[in-house]
C-alpha positions as a printed NumPy array, in Angstrom:
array([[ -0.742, -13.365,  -2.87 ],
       [ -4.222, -14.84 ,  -3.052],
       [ -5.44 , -11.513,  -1.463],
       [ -3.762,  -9.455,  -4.239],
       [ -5.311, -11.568,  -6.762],
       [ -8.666, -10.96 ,  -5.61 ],
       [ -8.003,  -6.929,  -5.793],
       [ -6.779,  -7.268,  -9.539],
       [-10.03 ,  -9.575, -10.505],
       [-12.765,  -6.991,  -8.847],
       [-13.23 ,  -3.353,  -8.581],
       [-12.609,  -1.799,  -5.351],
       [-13.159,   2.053,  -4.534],
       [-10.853,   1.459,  -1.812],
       [ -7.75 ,  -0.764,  -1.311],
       [ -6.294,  -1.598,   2.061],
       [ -3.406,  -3.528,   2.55 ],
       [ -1.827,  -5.057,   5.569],
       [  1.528,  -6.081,   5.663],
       [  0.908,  -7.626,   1.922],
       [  4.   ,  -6.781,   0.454],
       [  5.991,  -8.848,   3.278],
       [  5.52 , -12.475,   2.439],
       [  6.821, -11.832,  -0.876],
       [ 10.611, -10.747,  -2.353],
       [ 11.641,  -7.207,  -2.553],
       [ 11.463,  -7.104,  -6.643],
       [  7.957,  -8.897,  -6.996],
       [  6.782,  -6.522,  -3.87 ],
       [  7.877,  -3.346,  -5.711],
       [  6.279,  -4.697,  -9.134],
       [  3.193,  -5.488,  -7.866],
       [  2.943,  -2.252,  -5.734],
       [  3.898,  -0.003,  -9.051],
       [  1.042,  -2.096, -11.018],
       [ -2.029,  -1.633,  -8.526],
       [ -0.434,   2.413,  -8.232],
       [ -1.264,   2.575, -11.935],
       [ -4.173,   0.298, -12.242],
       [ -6.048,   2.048,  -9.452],
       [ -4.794,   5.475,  -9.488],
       [ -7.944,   7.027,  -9.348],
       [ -8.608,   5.218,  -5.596],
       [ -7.756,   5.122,  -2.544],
       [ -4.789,   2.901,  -1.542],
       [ -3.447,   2.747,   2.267],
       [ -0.852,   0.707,   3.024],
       [ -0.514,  -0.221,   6.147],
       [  3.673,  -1.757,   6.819],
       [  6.267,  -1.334,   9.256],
       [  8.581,  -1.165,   6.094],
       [  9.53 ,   2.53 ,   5.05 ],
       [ 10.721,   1.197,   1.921],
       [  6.929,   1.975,   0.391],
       [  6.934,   5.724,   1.824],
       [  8.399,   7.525,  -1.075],
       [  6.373,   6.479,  -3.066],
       [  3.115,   7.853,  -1.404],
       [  1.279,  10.854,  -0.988],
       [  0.555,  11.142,   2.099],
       [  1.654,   9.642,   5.54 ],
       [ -0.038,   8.949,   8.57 ],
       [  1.904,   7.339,  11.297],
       [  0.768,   6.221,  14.964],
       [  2.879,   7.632,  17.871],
       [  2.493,   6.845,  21.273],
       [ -0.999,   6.224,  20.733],
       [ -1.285,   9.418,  18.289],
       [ -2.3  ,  10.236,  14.704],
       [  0.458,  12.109,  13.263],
       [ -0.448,  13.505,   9.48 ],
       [  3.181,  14.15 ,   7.51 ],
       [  3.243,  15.308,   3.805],
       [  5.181,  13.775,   1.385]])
């Protein structure tokens, strides 16, 4: 949470985040991931999560395979 805090308080060009929506409930996890979508829609976001409950909602995919980049459009 503090690490979310700290992205709403400065101005990043880029946004990575690791796992941060898994510490937290399912409601508050989607809220906060819809607000930093709009707040920063103009930037990069990558989320990285073992969680596919994130994936629709992104516009691109990029998943690791047996030691493999695989690129899948959403």
């Amino acid at each position: 949470k503090i690490i979310l805090g700290r992205v709403f308080m400065q101005n990043p060009d880029v946004i990575i985040l690791d796992e941060s929506f898994n510490a937290i409930d399912e409601e508050t996890g989607e809220n906060l991931f819809e607000i930093l979508k709009a707040m920063y829609s103009d930037r990069i976001i990558i989320i990285i999560s073992h969680s596919s409950k994130y994936i629709d909602r992104c516009n691109k995919l990029i998943t690791i395979n047996n030691k493999q980049l695989v690129q899948q459009g959403i």
